[in-house]
DRENLUM-955394 format. One record per atom (N, C-alpha, C): x, y, z; residue in one letter. Coordinates in pm, whole numbers, plus 50000, padded with zeros to 5 digits. Layout:
BEGIN
XYZA;...
END
This chain:
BEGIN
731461865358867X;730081864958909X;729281874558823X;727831873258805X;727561875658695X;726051882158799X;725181892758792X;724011895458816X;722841893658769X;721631887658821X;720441888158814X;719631892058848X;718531897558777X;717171907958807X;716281896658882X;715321902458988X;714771897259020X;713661904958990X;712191898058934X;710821908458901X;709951898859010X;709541905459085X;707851903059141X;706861908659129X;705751900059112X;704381908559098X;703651911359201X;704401909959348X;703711909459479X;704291924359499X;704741928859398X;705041943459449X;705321954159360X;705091972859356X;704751974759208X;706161975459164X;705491976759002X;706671979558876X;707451983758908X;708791987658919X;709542000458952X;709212014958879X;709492026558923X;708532037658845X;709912047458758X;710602039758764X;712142048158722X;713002033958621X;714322037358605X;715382028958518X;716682020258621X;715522009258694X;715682004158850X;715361990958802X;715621982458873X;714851967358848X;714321964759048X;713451956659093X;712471955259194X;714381947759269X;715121937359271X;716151935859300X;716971929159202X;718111927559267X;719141922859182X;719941908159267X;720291901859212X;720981889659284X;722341890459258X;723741894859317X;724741892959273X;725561880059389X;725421870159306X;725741860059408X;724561858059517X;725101853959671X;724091849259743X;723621855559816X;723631873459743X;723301884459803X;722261891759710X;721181900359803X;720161900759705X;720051919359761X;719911921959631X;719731937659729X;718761937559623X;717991946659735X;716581946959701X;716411967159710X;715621970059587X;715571984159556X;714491990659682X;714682004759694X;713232007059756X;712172008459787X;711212007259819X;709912002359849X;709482015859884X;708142022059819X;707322028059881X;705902022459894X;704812026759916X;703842024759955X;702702022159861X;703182018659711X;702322018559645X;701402000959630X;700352001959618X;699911987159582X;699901980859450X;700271971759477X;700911960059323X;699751958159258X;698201959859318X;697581952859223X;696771966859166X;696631978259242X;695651992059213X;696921997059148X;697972001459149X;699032013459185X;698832025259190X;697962025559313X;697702036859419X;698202034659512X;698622049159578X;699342048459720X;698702048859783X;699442042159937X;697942036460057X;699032047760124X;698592053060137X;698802066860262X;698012069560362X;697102060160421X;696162064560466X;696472071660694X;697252062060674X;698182067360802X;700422059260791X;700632064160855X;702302064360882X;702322046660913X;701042043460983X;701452027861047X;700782017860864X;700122025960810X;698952017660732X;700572014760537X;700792029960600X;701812033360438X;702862022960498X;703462021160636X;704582014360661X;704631999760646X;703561992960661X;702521981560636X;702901979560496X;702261984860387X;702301986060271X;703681980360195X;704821992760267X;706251990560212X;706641976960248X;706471971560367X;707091958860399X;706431949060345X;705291950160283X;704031941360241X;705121940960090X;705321950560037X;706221950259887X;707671940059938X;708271949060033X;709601939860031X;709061925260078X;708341920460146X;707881905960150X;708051900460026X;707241905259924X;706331901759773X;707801898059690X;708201910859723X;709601902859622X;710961896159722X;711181892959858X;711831883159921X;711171868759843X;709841867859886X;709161854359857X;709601852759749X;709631858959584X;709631858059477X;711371854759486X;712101857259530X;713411851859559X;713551842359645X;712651834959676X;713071821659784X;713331828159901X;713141834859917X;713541844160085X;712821846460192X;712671846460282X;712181855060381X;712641868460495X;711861874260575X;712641883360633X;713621879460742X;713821866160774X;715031863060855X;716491860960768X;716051862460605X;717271861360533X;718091880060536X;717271888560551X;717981902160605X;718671905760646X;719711910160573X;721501916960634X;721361927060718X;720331940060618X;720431950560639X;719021958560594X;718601968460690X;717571977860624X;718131990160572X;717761999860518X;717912008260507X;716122020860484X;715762030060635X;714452032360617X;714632049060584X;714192057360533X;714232069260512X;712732072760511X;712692084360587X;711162086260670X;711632101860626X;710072109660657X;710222125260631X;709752133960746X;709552126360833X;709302127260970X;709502122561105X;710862124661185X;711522113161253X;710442114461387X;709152121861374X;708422120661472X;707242108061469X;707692102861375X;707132087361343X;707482074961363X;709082078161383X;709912070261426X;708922060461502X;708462058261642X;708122050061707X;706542041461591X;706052047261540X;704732044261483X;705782035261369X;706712038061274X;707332030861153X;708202015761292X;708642021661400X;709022011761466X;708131999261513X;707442006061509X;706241993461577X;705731984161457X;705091985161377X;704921980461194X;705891973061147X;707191977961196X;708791971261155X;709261960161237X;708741963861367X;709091953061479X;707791940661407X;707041937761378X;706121931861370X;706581919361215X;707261923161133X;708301915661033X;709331910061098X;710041915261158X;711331913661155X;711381905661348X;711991891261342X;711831888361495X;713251892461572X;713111898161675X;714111904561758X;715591897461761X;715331886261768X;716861877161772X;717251875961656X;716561877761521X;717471876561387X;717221889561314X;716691905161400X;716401913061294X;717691914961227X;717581927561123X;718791928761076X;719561940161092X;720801944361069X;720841959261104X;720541963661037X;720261982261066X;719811989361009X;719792006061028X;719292015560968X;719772024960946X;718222036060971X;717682045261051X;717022048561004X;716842066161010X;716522069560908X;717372089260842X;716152092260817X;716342108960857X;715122116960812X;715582122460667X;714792124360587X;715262132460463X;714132142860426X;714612151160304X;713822161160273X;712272154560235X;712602146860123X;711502145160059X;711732127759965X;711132121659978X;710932108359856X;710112109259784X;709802099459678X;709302099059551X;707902098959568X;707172103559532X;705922108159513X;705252109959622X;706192119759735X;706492124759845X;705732119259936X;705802101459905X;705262094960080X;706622099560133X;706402092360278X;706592094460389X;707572081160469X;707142071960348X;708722063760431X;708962053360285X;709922048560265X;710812043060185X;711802035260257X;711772021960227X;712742010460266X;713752000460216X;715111999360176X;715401989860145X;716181981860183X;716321969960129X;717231961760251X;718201951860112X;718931946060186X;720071933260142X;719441925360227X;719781908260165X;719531896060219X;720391891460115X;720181875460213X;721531864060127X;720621853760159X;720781840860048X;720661830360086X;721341825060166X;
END
């Protein structure tokens, strides 16, 4: 089996030596998402629910660009810098993802992410 890059323009560039996802077989892992917009690339920080919006608005941009949607989702993976947001990133998240097919998932406080927003997401899906 052999890997493929996946590029979308529904979501930004990557800002590092990353590709947006990768396809190995009928599994797609998809890199992480912060909050930046694909078409300004400025970060929408404007609140925890507005930046969380944002990230899933990216992982959409490049599912679609892979034939996908968010019921194709194995797995999330969310890293927040404030687990007192938890319920505010929960609510934004519940709103993608429908209760009977979400996917599992993982969600960790950490020190700090890349251009120190406040939440970062990534997930696996399969055709």
């Amino acid at each position: 089996m052999s890997k493929s890059i996946v590029t979308s323009k529904n979501a930004p560039a990557p800002i590092g030596p990353y590709n947006q996802a990768i396809w190995y077989g009928d599994i797609l892992f998809v890199s992480g998402q912060i909050a930046l917009d694909p078409v300004t690339g400025e970060l929408v920080l404007d609140s925890i629910e507005i930046e969380t919006d944002r990230v899933l608005k990216n992982l959409e941009g490049i599912l679609h660009t892979a034939g996908l949607t968010f019921e194709n989702v194995l797995k999330c993976s969310v890293f927040v810098t404030d687990m007192n947001d938890f319920s505010k990133i929960n609510t934004v998240y519940g709103n993608y993802f429908k209760e009977e097919t979400a996917p599992a998932r993982e969600l960790v406080q950490v020190a700090a992410l890349p251009r120190f927003v406040h939440v970062e997401i990534s997930l696996i899906a399969c055709r």
